[in-house]
C-alpha positions as a printed Julia matrix, in Angstrom:
464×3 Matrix{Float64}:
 -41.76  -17.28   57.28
 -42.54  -14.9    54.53
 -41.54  -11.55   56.99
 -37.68  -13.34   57.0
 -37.91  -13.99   52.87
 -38.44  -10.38   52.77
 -35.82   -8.85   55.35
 -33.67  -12.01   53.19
 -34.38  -10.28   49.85
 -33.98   -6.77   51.28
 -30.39   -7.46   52.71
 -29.35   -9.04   49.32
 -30.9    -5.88   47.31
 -29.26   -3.69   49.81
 -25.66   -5.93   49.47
 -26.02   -5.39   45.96
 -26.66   -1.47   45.88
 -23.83   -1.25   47.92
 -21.3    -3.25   45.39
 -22.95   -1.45   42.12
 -23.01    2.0    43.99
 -19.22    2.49   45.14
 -19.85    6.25   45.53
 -17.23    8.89   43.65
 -13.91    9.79   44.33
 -13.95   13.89   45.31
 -10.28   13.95   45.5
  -8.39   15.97   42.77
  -5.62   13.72   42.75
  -8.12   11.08   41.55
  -7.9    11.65   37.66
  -8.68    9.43   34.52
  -6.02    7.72   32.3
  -6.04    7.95   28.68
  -4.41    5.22   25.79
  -2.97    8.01   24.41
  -1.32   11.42   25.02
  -2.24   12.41   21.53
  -5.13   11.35   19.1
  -3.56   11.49   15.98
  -5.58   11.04   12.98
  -3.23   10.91   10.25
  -3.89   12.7     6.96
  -7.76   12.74    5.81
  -8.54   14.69    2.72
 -10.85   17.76    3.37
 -14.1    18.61    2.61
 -15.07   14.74    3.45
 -15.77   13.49    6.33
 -12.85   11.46    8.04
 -13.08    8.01    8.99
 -13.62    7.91   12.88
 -10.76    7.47   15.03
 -11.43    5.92   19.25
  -9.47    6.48   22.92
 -10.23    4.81   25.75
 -10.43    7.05   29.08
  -9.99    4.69   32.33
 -10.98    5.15   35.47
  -8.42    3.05   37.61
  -9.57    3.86   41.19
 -11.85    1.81   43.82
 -14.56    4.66   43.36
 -16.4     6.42   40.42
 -15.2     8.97   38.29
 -17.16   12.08   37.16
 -16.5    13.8    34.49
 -17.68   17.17   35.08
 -17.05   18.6    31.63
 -15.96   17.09   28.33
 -15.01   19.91   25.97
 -13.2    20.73   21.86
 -11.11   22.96   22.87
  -8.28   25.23   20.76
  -8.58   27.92   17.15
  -9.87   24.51   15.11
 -11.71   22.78   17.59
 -15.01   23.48   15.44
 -13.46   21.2    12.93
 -13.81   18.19   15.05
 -16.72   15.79   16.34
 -16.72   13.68   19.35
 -18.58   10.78   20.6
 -18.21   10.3    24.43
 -19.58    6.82   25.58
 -22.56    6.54   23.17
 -23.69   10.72   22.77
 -22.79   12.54   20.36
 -21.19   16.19   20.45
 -18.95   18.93   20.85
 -19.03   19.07   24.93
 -20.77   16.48   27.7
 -21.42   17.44   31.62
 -21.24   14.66   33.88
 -20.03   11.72   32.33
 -19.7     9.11   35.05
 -17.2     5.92   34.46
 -17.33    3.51   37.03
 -14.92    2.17   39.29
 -12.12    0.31   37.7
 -13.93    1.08   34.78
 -13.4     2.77   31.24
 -15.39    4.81   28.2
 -14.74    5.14   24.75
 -14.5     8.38   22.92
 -14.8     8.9    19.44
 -13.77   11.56   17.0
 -14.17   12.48   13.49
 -13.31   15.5    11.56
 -14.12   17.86    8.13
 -11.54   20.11    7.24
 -12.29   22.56    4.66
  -9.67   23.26    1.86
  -6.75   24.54    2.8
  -5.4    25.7    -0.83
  -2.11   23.72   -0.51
  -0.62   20.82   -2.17
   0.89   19.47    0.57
  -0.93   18.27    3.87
  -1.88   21.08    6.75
  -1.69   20.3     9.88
  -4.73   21.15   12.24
  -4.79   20.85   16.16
  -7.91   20.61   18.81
  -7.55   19.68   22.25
 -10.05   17.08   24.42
 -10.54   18.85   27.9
 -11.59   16.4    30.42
 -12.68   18.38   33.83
 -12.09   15.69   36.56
 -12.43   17.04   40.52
 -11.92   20.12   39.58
  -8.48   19.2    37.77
  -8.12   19.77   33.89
  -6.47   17.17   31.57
  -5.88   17.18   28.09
  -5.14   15.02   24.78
  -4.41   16.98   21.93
  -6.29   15.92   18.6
  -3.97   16.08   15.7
  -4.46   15.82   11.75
  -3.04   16.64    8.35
  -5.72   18.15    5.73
  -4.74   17.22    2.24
  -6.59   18.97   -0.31
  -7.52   16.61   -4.05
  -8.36   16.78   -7.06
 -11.84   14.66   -7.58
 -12.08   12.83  -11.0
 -14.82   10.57  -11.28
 -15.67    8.9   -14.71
 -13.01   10.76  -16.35
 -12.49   10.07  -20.18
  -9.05   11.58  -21.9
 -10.14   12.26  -24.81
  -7.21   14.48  -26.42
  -3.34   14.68  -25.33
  -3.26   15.97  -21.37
  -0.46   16.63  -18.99
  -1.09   16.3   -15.35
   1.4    17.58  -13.21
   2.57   17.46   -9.66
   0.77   19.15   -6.6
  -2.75   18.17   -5.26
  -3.27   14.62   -5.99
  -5.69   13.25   -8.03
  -8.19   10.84   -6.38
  -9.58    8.59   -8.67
 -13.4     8.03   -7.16
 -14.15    5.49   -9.94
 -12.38    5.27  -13.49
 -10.09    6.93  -15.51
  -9.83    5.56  -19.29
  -7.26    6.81  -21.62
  -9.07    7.08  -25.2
  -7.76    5.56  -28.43
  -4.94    8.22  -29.93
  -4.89   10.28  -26.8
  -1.64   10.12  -24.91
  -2.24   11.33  -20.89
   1.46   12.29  -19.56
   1.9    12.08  -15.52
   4.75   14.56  -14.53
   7.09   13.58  -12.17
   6.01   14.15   -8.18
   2.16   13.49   -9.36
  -0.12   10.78   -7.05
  -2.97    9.22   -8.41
  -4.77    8.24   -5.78
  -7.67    4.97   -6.54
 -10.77    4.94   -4.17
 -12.06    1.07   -3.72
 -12.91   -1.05   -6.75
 -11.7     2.12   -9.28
  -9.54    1.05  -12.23
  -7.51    2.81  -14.9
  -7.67    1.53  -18.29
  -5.93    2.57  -21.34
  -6.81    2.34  -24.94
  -4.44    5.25  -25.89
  -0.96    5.93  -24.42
  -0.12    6.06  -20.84
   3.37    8.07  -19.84
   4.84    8.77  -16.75
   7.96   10.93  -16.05
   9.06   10.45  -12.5
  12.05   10.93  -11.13
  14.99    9.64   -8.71
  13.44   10.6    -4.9
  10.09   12.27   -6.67
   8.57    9.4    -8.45
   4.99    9.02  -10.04
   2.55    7.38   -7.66
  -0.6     5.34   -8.66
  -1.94    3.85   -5.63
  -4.95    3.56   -2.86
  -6.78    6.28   -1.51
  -6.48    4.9     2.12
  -4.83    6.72    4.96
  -3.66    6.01    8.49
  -3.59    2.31    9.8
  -4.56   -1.21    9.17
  -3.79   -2.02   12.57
  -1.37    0.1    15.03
   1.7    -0.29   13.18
   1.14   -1.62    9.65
   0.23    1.11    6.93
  -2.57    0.6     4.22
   0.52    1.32    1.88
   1.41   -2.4     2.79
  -2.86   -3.61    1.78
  -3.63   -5.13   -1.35
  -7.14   -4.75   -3.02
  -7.35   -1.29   -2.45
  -8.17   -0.75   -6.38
  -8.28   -2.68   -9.02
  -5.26   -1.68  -11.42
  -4.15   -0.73  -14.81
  -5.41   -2.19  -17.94
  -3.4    -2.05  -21.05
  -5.57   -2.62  -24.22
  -5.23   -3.79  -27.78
  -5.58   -0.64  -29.2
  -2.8     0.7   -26.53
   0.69    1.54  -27.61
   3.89    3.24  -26.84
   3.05    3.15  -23.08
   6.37    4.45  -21.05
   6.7     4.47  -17.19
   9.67    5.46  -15.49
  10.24    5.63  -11.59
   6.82    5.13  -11.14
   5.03    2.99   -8.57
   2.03    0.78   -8.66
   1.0    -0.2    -5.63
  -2.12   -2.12   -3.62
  -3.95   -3.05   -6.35
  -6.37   -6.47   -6.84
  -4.26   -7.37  -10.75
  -1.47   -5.02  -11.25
  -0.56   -4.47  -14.75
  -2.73   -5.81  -17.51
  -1.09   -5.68  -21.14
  -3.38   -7.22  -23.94
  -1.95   -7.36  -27.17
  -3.75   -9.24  -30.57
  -0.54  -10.45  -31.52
   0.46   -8.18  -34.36
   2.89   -5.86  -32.88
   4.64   -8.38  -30.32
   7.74   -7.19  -31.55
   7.12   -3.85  -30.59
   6.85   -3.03  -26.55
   3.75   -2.34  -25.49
   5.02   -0.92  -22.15
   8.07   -0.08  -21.42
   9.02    0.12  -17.58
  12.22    1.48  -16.34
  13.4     2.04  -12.22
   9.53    1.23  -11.35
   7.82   -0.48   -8.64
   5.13   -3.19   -9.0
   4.14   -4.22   -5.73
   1.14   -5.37   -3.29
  -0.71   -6.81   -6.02
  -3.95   -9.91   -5.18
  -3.51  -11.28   -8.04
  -0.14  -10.64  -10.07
   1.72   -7.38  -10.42
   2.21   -7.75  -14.02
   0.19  -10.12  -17.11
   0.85   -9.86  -20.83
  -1.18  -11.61  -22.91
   0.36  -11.48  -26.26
   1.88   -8.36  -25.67
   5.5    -7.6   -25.18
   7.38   -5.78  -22.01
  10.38   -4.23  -21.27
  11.4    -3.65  -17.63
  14.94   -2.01  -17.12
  15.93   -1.95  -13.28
  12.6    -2.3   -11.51
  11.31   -4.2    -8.55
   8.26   -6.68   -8.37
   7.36   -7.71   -5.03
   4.46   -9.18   -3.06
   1.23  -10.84   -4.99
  -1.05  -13.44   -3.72
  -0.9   -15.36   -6.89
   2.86  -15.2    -8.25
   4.57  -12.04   -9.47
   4.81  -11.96  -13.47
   2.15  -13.86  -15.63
   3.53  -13.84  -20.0
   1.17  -15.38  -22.17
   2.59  -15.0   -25.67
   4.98  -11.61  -26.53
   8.45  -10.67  -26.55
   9.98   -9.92  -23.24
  12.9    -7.95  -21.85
  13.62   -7.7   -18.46
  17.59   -6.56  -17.29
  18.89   -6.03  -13.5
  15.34   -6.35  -12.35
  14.02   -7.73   -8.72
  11.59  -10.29   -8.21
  10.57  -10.97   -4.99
   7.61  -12.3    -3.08
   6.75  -11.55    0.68
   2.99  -11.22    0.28
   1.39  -10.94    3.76
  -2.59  -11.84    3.63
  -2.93  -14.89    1.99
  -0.61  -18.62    1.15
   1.05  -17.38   -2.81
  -0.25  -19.68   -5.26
   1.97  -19.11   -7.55
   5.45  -18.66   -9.37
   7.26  -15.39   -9.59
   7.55  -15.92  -12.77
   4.81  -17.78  -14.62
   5.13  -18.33  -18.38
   2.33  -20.2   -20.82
   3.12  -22.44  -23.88
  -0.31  -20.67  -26.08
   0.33  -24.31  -27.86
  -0.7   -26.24  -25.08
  -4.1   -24.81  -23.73
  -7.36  -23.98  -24.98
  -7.34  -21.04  -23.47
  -4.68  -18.54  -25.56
  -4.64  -20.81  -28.31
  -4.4   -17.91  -30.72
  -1.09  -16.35  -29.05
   2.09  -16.44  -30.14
   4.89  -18.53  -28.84
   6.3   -17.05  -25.6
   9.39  -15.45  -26.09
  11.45  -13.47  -23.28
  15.03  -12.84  -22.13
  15.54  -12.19  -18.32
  19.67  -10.71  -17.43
  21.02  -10.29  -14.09
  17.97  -10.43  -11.94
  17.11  -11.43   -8.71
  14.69  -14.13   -8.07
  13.84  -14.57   -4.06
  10.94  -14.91   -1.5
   8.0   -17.31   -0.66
   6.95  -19.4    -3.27
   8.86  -20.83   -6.1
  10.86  -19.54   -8.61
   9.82  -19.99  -12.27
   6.62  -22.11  -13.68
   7.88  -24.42  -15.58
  11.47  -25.08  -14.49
  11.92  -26.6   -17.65
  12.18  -24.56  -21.32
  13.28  -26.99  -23.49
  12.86  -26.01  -27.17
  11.47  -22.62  -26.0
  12.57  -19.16  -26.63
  13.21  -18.39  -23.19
  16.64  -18.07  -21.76
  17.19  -16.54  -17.94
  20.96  -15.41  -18.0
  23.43  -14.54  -15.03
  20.09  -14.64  -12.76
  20.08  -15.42   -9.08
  17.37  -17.98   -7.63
  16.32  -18.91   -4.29
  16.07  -22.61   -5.57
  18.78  -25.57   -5.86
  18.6   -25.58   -9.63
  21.55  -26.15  -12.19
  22.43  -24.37  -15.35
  21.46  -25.82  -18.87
  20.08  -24.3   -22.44
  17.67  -21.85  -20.75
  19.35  -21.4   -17.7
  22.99  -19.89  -18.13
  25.72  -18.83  -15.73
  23.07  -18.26  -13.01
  23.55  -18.24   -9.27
  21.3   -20.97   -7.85
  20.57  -21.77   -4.18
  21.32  -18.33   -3.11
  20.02  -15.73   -0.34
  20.9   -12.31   -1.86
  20.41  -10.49    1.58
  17.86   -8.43    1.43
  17.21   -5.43    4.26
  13.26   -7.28    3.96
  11.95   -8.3     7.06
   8.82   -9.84    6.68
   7.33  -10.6    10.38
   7.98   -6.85   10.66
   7.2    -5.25    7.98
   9.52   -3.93    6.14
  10.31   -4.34    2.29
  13.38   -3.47    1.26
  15.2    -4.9    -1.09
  18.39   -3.1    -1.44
  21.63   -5.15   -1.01
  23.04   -5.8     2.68
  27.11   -5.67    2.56
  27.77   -9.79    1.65
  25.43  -10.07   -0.62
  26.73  -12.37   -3.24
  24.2   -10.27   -5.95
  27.07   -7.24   -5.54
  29.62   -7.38   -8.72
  27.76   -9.77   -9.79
  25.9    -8.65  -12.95
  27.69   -9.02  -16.36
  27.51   -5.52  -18.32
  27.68   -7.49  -21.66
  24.31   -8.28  -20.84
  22.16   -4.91  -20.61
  21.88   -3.83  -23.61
  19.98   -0.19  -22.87
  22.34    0.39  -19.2
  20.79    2.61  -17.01
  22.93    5.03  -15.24
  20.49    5.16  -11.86
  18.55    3.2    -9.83
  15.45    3.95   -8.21
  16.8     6.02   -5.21
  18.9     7.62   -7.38
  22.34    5.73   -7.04
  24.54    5.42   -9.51
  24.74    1.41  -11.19
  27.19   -0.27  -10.59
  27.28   -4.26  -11.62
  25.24   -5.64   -8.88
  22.45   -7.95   -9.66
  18.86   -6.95   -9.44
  17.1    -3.26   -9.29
  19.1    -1.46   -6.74
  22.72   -0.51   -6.83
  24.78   -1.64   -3.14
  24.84    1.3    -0.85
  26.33    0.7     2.67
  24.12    2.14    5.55
């Protein structure tokens, strides 16, 4: 009885030998598969270490593959790292993926400086020796040289100016009567939880197709398809304090930040702007893009899109805001608020020092997920939206005058895939729309560069 438990057990060892060793294909026509042609690993900044990007290499035959020789391979392939199914290297012998069967293999790289302002590209190929039979996937990146500021303090007037961007590894504070100027084409770039704040003067002088950029330092991909240009939280924001003044940004963008735009005022200068904004984008925000506590805006033509908590927060101040767009499509989380959200100081605890909340919004957009304005009604306040489109069913009254209600202004924006634009599509009722007598300071351009003409909200109708 036991001699036939052991010839048992030996058959099913044997059976199952034979099912886990298939034996390797010898055949040169037997080769791997890859996910992709080309690795590309977007644009890393160099001298740091780039965030690691993965293939997979199948083998899609009844028998084992064996990878005689993984090998860098090209002028630059020193530059690169790779990591093939767990080891770590430059070049592997004998790498053996199973029947039907598939590895990863990872790769990193450090580029020195290259001594440019714009990104370099830099090539490497993977050479996978299969049978005898050499295939390839070429490795591709951009080097972008930066300028590192970490716990910067501007203590006098400075003037950056376009070329290597600036990353931002933790803060950058503007000092009382210092004024830093940002020249048109510049990029600020904010590393994760950095912040700017500004007790002195902030301006920025970009212009149509080379604006000012303030934004994450994240390259590449979220997932395959969807930039970290479209991530919030990337970096705190800006913070406009009490001692601030005279702060001027034109086509300039703020972008993927966790509050936007902070402006704190003590309620003695509300008459003056704090910050003036004109052709600028506010967008990508986790909180708002833009809060004024008793401090007073200006925004002339610019475009405030996608927050997790309502667009535009005014606690106290004056406000002006003319042929502006307010829109929210905010992708990671339900928006709990308005896009535009306005406090009565009077009535809470809270900002009970702040001045009444005074503002005058002309031929603007309102649009997107979420409602419109917070509260819909402004009786016996200094608030008056005129010749102002709105996604909601309202109807005109003290506050409310000569406005388009219950209107889709056509947007380009397609939110399920991605794309935010929100110039004009050809019957959009916003086009001829906007009453001149209402912009007082007319801008001659939008954003892009187009000359205005009277439609309603930021951008000037171009057909495409």
């Amino acid at each position: 009885m036991k001699r036939c438990i052991y010839i048992l057990l030996a058959v099913i060892a044997a059976s199952l030998a034979s099912c886990i060793e298939d034996g390797f294909t010898t055949s040169p026509s037997d080769q791997p598969a890859f996910s992709a042609d080309t690795l590309d690993l977007g644009t890393v900044y160099t001298a740091e270490r780039a965030i690691t990007t993965r293939m997979a290499v199948y083998n899609r035959h009844s028998k084992g593959l064996n990878l005689q020789r993984v090998a860098l391979s090209g002028a630059d392939a020193s530059l690169f790292r790779l990591n093939v199914d767990g080891m770590g290297g430059t070049e592997f012998t004998d790498i053996e993926i199973r029947a039907n069967d598939s590895i990863y293999v990872f790769v990193d790289c450090l580029l020195p400086e290259n001594g440019s302002a714009e990104p370099q590209a830099v090539t490497a190929s993977i050479d996978f020796t299969t049978n005898g039979v050499v295939s390839s996937v070429i490795v591709a990146v951009r080097g972008q040289d930066i300028n590192r500021i970490q716990g910067e303090v501007i203590t006098s007037d400075a003037i950056w100016s376009a070329g290597k961007p600036y990353q931002i590894k933790d803060s950058l504070i503007v000092s009382e009567g210092a004024t830093l100027t940002i020249e048109a084409g510049a990029k600020l770039l904010f590393h994760d939880a950095s912040y700017m704040r500004v007790n002195g003067t902030l301006v920025c002088m970009g212009q149509p197709g080379n604006p000012v950029r303030l934004t994450g330092d994240r390259t590449g991909e979220v997932i395959p398809g969807v930039s970290y240009d479209l991530m919030s939280r990337q970096w705190d924001g800006i913070d406009f304090m009490e001692s601030s003044s005279g702060n001027y940004m034109q086509y300039t963008e703020v972008s993927n930040t966790s509050y936007g735009i902070g402006v704190y005022g003590d309620g003695s200068d509300v008459a003056e702007k704090k910050l003036t904004l004109i052709n600028s984008v506010l967008r990508n925000s986790g909180e708002c893009v833009l809060s004024a506590l008793n401090a007073s805006v200006e925004a002339l033509g610019c475009e405030f899109a996608e927050a997790s908590y309502g667009l535009i927060y005014l606690v106290g101040g004056d406000h002006r805001f003319d042929q502006c767009t307010v829109s929210n499509n905010y992708l990671y989380s339900a928006i709990s608020g308005a896009a535009w959200t306005m406090i009565d100081p009077t009535e809470t605890e809270e900002y009970y020092d702040a001045a009444p909340t005074k503002a005058l919004i002309t031929n603007t957009i309102t649009y997107g997920l979420g409602s419109d304005v917070t509260p819909g009604d402004f009786t016996g306040w200094d608030v008056y939206f005129k010749r102002c489109l709105f996604k909601s069913a309202g109807t005109d009254d003290d506050n409310f005058i000569d406005c388009l209600w219950d209107e889709d202004p056509l947007f380009y924006t397609v939110r399920d895939e991605y794309l935010f634009d929100y110039r004009l599509k050809p019957d959009s009722p916003a086009i001829d729309a906007a009453y001149p007598a209402l912009s007082e300071n007319r801008l001659e351009d939008d954003f892009y560069g187009v000359k205005r003409t009277l439609e309603l909200g930021a951008y000037s109708f171009v057909a495409q």
